[in-house]
ZADO-1210 file (C-alpha; in nm, 4 decimals, padded with zeros to 6 digits):
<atoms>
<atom x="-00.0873" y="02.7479" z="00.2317" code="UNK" pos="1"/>
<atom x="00.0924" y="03.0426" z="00.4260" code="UNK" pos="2"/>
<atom x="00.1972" y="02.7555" z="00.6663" code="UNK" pos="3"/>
<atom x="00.4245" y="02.5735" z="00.4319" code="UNK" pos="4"/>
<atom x="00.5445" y="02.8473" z="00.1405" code="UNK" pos="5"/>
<atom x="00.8801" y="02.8278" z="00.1558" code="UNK" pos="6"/>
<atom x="00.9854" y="02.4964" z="00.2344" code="UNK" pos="7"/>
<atom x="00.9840" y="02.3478" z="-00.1433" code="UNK" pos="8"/>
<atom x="01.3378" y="02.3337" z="-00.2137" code="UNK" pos="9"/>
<atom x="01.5363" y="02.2971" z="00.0502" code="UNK" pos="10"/>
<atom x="01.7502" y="02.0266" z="00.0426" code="UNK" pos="11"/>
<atom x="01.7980" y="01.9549" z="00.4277" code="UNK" pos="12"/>
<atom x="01.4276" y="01.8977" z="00.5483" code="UNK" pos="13"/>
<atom x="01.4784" y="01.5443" z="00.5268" code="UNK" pos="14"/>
<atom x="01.8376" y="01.4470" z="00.5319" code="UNK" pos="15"/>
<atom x="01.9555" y="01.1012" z="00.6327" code="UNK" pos="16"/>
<atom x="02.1114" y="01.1845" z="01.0238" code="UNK" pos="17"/>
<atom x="01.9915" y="01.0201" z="01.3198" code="UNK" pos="18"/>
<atom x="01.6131" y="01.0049" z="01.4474" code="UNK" pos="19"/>
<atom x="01.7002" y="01.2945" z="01.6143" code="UNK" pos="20"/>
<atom x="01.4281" y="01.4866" z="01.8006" code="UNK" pos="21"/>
<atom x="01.2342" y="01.3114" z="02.1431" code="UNK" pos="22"/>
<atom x="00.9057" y="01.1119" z="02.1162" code="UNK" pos="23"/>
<atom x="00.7331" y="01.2001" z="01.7399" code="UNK" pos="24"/>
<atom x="00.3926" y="01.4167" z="01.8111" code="UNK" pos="25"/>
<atom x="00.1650" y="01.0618" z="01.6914" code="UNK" pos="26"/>
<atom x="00.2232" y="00.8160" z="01.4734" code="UNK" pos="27"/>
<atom x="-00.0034" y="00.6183" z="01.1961" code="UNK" pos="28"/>
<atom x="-00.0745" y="00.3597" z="01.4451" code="UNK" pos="29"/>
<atom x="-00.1619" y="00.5869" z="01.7021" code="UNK" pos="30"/>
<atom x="-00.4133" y="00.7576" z="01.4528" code="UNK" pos="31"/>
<atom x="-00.5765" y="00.4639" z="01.3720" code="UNK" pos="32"/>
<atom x="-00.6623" y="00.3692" z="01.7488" code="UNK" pos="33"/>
<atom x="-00.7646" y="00.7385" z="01.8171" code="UNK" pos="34"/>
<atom x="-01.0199" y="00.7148" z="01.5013" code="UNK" pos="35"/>
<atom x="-01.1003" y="00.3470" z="01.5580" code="UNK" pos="36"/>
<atom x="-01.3084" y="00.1561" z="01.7764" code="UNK" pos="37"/>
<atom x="-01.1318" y="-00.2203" z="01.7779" code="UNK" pos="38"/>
<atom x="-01.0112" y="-00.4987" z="01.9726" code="UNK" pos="39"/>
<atom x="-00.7078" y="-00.6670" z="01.9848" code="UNK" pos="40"/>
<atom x="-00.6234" y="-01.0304" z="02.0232" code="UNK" pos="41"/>
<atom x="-00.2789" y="-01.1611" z="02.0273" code="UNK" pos="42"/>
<atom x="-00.1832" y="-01.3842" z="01.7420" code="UNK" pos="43"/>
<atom x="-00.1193" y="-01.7877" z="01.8718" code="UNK" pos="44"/>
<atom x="00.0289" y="-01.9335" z="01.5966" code="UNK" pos="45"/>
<atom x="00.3617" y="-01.9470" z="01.5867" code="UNK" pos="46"/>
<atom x="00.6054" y="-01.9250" z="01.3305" code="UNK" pos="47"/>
<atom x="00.7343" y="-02.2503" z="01.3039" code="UNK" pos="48"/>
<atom x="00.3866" y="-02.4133" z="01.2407" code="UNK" pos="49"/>
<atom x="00.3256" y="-02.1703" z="00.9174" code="UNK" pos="50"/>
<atom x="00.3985" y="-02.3611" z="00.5914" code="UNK" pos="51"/>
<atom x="00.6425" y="-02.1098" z="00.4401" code="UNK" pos="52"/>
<atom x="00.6137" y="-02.1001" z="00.0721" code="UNK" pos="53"/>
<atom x="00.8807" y="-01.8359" z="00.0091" code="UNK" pos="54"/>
<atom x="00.9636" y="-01.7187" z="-00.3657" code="UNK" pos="55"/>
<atom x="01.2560" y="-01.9204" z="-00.5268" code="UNK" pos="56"/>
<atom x="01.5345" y="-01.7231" z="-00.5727" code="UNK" pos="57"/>
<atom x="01.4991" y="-01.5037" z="-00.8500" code="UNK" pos="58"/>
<atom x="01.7229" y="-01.5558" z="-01.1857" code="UNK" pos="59"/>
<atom x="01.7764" y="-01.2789" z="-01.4566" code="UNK" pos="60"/>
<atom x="01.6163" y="-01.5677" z="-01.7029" code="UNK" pos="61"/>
<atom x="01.2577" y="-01.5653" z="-01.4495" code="UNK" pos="62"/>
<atom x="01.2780" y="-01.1538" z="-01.3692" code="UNK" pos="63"/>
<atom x="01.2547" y="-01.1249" z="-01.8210" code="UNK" pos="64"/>
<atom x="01.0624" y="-01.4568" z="-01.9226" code="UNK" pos="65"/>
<atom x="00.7886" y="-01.4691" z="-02.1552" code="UNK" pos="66"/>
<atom x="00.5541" y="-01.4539" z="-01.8147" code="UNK" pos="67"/>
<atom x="00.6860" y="-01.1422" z="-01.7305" code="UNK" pos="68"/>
<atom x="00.7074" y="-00.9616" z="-02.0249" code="UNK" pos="69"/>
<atom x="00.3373" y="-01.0920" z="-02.1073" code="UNK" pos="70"/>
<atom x="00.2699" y="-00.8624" z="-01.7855" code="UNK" pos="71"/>
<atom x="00.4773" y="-00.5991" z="-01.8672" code="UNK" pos="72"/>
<atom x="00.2802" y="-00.5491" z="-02.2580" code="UNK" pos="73"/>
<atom x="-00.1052" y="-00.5324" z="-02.0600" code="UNK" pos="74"/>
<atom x="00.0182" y="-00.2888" z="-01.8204" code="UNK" pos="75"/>
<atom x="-00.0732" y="00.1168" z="-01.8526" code="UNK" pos="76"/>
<atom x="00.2109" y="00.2789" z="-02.0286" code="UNK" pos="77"/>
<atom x="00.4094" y="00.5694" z="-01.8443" code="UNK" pos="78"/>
<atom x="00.2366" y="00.8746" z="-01.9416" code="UNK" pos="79"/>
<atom x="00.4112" y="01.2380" z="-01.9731" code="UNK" pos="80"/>
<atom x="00.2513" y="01.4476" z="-01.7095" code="UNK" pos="81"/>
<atom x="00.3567" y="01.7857" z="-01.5466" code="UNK" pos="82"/>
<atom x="00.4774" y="01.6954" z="-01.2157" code="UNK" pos="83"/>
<atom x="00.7301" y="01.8442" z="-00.9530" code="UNK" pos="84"/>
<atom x="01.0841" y="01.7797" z="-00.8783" code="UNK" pos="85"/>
<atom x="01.0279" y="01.6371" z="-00.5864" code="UNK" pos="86"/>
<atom x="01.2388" y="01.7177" z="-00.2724" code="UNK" pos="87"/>
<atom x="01.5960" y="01.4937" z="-00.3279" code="UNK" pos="88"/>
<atom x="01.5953" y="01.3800" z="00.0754" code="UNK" pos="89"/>
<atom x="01.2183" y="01.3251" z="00.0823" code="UNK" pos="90"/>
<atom x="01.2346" y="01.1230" z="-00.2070" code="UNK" pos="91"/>
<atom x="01.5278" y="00.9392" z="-00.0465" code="UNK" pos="92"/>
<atom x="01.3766" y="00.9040" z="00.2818" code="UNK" pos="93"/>
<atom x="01.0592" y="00.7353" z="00.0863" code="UNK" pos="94"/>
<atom x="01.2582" y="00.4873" z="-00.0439" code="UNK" pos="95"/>
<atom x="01.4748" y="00.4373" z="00.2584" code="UNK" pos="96"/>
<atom x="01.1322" y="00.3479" z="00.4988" code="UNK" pos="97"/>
<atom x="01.0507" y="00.0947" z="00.2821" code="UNK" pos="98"/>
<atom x="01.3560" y="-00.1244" z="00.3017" code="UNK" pos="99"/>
<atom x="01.4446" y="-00.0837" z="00.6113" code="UNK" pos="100"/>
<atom x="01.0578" y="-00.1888" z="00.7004" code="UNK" pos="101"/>
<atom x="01.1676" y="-00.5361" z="00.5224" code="UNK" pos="102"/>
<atom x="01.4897" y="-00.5097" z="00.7387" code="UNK" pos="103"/>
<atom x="01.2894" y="-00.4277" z="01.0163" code="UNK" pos="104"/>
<atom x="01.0672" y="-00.7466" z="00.9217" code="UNK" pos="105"/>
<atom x="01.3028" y="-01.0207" z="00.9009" code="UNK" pos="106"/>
<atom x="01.1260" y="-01.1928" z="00.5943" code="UNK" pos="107"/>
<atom x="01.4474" y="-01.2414" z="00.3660" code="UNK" pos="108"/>
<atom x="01.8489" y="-01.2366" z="00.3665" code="UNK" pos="109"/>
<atom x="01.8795" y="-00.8686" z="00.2686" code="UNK" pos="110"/>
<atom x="02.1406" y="-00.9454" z="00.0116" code="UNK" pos="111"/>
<atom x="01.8882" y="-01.1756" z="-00.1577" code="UNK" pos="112"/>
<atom x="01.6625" y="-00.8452" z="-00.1577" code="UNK" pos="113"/>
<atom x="01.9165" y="-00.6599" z="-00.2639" code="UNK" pos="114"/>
<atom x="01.9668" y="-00.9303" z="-00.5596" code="UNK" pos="115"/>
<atom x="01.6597" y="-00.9295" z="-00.6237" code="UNK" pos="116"/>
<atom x="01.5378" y="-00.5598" z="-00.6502" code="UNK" pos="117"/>
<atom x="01.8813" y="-00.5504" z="-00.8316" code="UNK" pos="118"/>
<atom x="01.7332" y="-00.7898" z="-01.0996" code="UNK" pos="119"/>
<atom x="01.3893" y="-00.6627" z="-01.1591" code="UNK" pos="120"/>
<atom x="01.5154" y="-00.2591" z="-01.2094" code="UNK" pos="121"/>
<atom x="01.7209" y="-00.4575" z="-01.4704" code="UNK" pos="122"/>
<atom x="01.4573" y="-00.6209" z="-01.6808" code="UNK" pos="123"/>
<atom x="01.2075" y="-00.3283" z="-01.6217" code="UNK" pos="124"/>
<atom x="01.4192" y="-00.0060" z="-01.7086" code="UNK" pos="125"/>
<atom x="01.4708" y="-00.0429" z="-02.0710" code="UNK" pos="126"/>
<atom x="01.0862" y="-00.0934" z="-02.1430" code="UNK" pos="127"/>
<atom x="01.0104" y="00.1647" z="-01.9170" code="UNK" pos="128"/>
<atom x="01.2186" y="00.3967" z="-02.0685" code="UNK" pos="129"/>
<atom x="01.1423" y="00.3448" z="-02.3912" code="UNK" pos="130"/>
<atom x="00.7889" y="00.4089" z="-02.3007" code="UNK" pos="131"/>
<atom x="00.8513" y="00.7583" z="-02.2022" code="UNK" pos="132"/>
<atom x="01.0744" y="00.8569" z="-02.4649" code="UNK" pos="133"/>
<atom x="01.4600" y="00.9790" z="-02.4895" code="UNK" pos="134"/>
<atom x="01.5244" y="01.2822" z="-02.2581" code="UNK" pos="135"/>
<atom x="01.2709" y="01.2538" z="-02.0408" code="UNK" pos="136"/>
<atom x="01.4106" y="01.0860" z="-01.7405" code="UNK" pos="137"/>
<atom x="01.7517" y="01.1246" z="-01.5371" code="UNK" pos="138"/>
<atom x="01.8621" y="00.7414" z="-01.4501" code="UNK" pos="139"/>
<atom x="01.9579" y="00.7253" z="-01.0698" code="UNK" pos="140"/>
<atom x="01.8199" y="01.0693" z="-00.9921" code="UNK" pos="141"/>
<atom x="01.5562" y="01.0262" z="-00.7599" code="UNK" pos="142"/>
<atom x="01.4032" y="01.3965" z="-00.7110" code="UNK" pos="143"/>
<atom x="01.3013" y="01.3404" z="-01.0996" code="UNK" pos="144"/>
<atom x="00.9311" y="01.2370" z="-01.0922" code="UNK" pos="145"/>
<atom x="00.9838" y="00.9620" z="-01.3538" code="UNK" pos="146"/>
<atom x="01.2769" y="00.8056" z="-01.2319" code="UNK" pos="147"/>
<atom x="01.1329" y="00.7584" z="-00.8618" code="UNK" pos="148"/>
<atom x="00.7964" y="00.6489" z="-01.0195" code="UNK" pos="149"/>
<atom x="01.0138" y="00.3907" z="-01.1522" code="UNK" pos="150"/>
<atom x="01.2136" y="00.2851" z="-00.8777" code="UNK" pos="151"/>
<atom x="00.9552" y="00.2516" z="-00.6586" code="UNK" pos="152"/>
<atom x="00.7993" y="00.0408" z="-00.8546" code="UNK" pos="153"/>
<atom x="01.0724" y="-00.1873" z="-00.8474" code="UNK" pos="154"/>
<atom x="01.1233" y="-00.1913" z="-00.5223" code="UNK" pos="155"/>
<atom x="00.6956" y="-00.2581" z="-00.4006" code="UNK" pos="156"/>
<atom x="00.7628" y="-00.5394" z="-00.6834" code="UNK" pos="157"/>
<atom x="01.0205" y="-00.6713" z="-00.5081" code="UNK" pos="158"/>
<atom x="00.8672" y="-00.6211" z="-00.1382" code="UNK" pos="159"/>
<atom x="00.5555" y="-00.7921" z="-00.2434" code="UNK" pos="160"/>
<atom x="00.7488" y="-01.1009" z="-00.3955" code="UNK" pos="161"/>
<atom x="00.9213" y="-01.1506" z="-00.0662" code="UNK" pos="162"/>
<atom x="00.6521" y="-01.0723" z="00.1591" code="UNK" pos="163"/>
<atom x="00.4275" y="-01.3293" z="00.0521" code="UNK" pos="164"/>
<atom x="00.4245" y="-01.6673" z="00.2902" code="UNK" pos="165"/>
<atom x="00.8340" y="-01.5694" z="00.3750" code="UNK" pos="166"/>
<atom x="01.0356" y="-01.8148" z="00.5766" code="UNK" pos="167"/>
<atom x="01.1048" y="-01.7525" z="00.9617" code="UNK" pos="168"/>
<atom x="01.4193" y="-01.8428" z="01.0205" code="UNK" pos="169"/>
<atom x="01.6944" y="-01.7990" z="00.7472" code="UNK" pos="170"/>
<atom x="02.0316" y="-01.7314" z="00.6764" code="UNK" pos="171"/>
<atom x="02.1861" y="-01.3344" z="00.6063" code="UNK" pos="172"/>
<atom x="02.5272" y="-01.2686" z="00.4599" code="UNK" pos="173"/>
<atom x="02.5923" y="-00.9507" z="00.6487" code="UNK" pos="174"/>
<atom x="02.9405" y="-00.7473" z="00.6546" code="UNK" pos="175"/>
<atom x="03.2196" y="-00.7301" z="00.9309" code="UNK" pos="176"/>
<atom x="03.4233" y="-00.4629" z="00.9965" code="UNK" pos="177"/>
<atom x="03.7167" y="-00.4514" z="00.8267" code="UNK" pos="178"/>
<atom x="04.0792" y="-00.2585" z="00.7705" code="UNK" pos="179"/>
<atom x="04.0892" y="00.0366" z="00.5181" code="UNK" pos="180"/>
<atom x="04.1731" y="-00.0575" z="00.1975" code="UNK" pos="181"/>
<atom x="04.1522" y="-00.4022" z="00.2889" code="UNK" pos="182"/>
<atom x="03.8499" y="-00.6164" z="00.0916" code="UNK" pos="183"/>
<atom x="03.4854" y="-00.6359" z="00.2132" code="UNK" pos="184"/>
<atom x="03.4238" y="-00.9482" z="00.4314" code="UNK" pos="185"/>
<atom x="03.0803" y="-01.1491" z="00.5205" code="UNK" pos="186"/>
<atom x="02.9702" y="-01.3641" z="00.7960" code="UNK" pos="187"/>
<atom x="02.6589" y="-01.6036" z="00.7877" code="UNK" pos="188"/>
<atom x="02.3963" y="-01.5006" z="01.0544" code="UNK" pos="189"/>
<atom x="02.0748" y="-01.6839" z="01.1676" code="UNK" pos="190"/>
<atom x="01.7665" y="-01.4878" z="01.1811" code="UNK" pos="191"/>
<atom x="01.5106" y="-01.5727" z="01.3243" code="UNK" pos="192"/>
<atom x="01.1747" y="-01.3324" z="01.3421" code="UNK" pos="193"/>
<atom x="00.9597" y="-01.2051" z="01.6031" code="UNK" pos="194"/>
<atom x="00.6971" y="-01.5455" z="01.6481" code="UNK" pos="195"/>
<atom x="00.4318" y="-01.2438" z="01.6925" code="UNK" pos="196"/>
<atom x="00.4888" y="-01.0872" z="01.3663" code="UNK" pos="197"/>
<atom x="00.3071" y="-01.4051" z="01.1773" code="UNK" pos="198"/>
<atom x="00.2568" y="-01.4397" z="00.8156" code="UNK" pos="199"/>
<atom x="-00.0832" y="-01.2882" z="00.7959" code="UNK" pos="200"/>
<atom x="00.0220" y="-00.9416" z="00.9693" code="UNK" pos="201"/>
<atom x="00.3547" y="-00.8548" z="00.7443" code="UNK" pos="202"/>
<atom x="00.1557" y="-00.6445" z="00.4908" code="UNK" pos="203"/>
<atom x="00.0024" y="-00.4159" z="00.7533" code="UNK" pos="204"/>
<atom x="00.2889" y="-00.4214" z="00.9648" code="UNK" pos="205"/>
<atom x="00.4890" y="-00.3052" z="00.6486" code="UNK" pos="206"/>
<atom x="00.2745" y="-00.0616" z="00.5955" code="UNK" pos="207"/>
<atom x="00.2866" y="00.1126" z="00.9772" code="UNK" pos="208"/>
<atom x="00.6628" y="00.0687" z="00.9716" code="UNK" pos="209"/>
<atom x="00.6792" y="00.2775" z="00.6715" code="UNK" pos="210"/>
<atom x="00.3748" y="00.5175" z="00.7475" code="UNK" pos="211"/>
<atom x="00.5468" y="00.5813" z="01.1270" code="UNK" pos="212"/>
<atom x="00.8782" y="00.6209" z="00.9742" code="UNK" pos="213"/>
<atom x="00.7700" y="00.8952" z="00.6900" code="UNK" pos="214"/>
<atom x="00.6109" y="01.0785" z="00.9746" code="UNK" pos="215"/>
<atom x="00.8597" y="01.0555" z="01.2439" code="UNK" pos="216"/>
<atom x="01.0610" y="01.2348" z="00.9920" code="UNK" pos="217"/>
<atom x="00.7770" y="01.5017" z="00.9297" code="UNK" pos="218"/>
<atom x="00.7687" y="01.5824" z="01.3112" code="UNK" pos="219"/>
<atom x="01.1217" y="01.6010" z="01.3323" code="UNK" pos="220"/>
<atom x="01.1588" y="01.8332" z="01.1139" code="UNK" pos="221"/>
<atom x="00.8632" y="02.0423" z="01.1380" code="UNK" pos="222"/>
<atom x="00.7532" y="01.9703" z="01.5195" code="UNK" pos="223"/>
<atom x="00.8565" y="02.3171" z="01.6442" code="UNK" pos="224"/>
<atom x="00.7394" y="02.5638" z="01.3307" code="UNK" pos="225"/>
<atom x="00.4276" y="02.6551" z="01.1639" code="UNK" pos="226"/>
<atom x="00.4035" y="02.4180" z="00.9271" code="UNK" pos="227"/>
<atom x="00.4012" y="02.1316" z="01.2359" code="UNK" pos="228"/>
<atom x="00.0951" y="01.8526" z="01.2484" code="UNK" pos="229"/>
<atom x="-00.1480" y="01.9048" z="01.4873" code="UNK" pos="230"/>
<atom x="-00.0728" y="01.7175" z="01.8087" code="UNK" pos="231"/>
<atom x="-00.3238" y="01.4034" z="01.8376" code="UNK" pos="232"/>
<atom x="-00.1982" y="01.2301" z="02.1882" code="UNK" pos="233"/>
<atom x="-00.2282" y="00.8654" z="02.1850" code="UNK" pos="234"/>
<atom x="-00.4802" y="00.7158" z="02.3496" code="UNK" pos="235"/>
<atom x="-00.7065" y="01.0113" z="02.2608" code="UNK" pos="236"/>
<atom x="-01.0219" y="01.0275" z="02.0946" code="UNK" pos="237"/>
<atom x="-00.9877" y="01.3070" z="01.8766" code="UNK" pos="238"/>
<atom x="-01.3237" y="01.4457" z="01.6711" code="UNK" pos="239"/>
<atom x="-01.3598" y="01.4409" z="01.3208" code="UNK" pos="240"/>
<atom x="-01.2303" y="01.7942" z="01.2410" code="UNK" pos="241"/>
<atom x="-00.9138" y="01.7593" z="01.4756" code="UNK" pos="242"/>
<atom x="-00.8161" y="01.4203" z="01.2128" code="UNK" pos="243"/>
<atom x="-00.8703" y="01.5820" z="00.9056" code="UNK" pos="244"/>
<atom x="-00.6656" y="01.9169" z="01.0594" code="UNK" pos="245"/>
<atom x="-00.3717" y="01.6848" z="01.0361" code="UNK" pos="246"/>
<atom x="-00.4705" y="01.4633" z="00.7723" code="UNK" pos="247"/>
<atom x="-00.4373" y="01.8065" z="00.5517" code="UNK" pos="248"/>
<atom x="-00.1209" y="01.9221" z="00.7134" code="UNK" pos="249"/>
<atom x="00.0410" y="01.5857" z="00.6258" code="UNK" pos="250"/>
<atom x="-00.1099" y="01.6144" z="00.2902" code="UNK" pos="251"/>
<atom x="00.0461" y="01.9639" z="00.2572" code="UNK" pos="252"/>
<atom x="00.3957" y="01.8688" z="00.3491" code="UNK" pos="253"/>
<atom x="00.4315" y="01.6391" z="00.0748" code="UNK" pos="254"/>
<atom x="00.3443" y="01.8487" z="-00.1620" code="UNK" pos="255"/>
<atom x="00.6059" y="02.1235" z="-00.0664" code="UNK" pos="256"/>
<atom x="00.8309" y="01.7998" z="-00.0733" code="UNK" pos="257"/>
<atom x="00.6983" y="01.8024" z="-00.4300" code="UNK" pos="258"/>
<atom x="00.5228" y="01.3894" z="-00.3970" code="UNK" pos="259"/>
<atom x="00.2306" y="01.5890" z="-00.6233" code="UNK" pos="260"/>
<atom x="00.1571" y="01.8944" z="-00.8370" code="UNK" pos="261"/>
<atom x="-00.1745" y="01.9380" z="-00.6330" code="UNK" pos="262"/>
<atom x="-00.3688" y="01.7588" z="-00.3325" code="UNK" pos="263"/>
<atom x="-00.6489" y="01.7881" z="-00.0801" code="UNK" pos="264"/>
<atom x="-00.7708" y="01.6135" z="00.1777" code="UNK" pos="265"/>
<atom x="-01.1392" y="01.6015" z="00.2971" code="UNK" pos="266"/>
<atom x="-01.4041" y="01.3646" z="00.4685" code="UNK" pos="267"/>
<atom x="-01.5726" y="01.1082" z="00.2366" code="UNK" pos="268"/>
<atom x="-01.8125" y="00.9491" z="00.5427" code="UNK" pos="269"/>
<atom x="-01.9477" y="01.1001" z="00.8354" code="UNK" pos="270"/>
<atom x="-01.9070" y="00.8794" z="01.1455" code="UNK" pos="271"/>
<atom x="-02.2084" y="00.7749" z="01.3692" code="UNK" pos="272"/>
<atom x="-02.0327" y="00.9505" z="01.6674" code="UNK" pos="273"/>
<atom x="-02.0686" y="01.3167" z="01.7813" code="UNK" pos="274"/>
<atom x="-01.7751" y="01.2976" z="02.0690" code="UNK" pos="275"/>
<atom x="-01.4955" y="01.1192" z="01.8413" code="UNK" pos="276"/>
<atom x="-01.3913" y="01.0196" z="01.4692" code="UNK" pos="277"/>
<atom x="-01.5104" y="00.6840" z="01.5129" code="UNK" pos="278"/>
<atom x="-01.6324" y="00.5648" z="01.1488" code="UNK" pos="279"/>
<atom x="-01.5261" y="00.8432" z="00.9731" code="UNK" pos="280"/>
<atom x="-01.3746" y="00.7725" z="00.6285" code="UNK" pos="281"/>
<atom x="-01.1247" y="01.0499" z="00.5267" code="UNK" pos="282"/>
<atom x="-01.0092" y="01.0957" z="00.1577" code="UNK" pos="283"/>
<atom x="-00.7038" y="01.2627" z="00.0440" code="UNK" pos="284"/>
<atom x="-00.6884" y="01.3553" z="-00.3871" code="UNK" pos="285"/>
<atom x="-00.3445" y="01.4120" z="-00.5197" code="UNK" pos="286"/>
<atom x="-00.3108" y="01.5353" z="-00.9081" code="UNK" pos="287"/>
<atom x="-00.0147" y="01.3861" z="-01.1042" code="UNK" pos="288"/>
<atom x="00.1770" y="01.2209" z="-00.7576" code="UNK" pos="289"/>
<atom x="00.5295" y="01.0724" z="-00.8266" code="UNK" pos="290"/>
<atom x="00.3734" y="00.7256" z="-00.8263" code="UNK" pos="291"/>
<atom x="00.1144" y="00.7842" z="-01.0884" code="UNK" pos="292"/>
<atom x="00.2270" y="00.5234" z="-01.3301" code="UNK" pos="293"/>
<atom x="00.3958" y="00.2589" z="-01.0604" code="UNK" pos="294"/>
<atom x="00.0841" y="00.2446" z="-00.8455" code="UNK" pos="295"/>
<atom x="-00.1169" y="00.1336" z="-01.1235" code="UNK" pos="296"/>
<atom x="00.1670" y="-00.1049" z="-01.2722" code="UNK" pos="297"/>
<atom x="00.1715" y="-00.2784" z="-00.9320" code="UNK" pos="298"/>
<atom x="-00.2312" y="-00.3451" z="-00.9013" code="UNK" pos="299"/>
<atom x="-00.1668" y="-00.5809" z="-01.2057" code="UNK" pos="300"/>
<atom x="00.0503" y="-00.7740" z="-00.9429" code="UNK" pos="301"/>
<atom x="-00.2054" y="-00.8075" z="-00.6728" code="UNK" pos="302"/>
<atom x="00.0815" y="-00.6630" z="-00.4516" code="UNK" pos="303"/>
<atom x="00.0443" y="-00.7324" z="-00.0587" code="UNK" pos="304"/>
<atom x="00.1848" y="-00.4135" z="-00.0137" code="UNK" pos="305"/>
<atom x="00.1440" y="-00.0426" z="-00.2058" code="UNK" pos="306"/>
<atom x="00.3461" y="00.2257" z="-00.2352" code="UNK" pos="307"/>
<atom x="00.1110" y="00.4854" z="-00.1737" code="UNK" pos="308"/>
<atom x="00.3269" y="00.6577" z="00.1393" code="UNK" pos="309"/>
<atom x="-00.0018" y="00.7920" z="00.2833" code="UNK" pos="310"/>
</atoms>
């Protein structure tokens, strides 16, 4: 695509600075009301009636038991595929959306997270690597294909364990500003969440936090060149062909970030409607993506959440 040669490689599309630019051109939640027709009722349950069943605190003893490893012996094995380095700041900013959508979230002490996601790359890496053979993957380099199709799977593991049924009010050890040189110091804060961000809502909410995030980013970046998404303004009702314009461009932007060694977009479902995309179901085909192997490991979880990024 003439629109986006050029851009694989460079190391500053998508580095970690501010949010930069103004408004972003549309976001995933904006897309889905200009292609949907839906109502919206508020939720009325509140947060402190939900039974909160929250995971116990993980141990390195649960994260390798004979449950888990059970798991980990019927799941697909990693297999060696051609893919592309992928883009070192895309791949970060990937992982980066995600947490700070559980930040974002309030549905656990984000050093228990950190534990946590700390405990499972632990128990999972040796297996994994093992599984793809000696010299095939670059521990803690994330623009290597395998690595990140690791790590992400570690981390959706980890999301969906905390997701599920999490408390609403809890307790986060979270750092104070101290001296140079002198040692790192905590304080206990309360945290209560949102009472309209109920139990029920936290996967899809995770899920636009991440999606509006990724392309927030993507506008910033490419808002004022060639390779920009078309414009959809919210509240619009934008036709079929104007959704899939951008649907592609989006599609083509990750792979010059290198998330796939090919991809395509197209529609899979005409909509009933001549003046809008109302009903239409869109489809977008990626060959070999950078989550090839996790996004399968994590359907043996029943995960609330999915790191599929698009």
């Amino acid at each position: 695509n003439a629109h986006t040669s050029g851009a694989r490689g460079n190391s500053e599309l998508f580095s970690s600075g501010g949010n930069g630019g103004d408004t972003p051109i549309f976001s995933r939640r904006e897309w889905i009301s200009a292609i949907t027709v839906a109502g919206s009722i508020a939720p009325v349950i509140m947060l402190g009636s939900q039974a909160a069943k929250a995971a116990p605190p993980l141990t390195a003893e649960v994260a390798d038991n004979f449950s888990a490893r059970a798991e980990r012996a019927l799941r697909l094995k990693p297999r060696k595929v051609l893919r592309p380095k992928m883009n070192l700041d895309f791949a970060v900013l990937l992982m980066r959306s995600s947490y700070n959508a559980v930040d974002e979230l309030d549905i656990v002490p984000m050093d228990h997270f950190q534990r946590d996601f700390f405990l499972i790359r632990q128990a999972e890496y040796q297996p994994y690597a093992d599984s793809l053979g000696p010299g095939t993957m670059t521990q803690g380099d994330l623009a290597d294909p395998n690595y990140f199709d690791f790590i992400s799977f570690a981390q959706y593991a980890t999301i969906s364990r905390e997701i599920v049924n999490p408390p609403a009010v809890f307790e986060e050890q979270q750092p104070v500003e101290v001296e140079d040189g002198e040692p790192q110091q905590f304080v206990k804060v309360v945290v209560r969440r949102d009472p309209f961000l109920t139990n029920n809502v936290l996967s899809q909410k995770h899920s636009e936090l991440v999606g509006n995030s990724i392309l927030d980013k993507l506008n910033e970046k490419f808002g004022d060149t060639a390779s920009s998404i078309p414009k959809i303004e919210p509240g619009s009702r934008p036709d079929a062909a104007k959704v899939l314009e951008a649907i592609k461009q989006v599609t083509n932007l990750f792979l010059v970030s290198g998330f796939a060694l090919e991809g395509s977009a197209a529609i899979l479902k005409e909509g009933q409607s001549e003046k809008d995309a109302a009903g239409t179901q869109f489809c977008i085909s990626l060959t070999s993506p950078a989550t090839l192997w996790s996004g399968q490991a994590l359907k043996s979880k029943k995960p609330s959440v999915a790191n599929d990024f698009m």
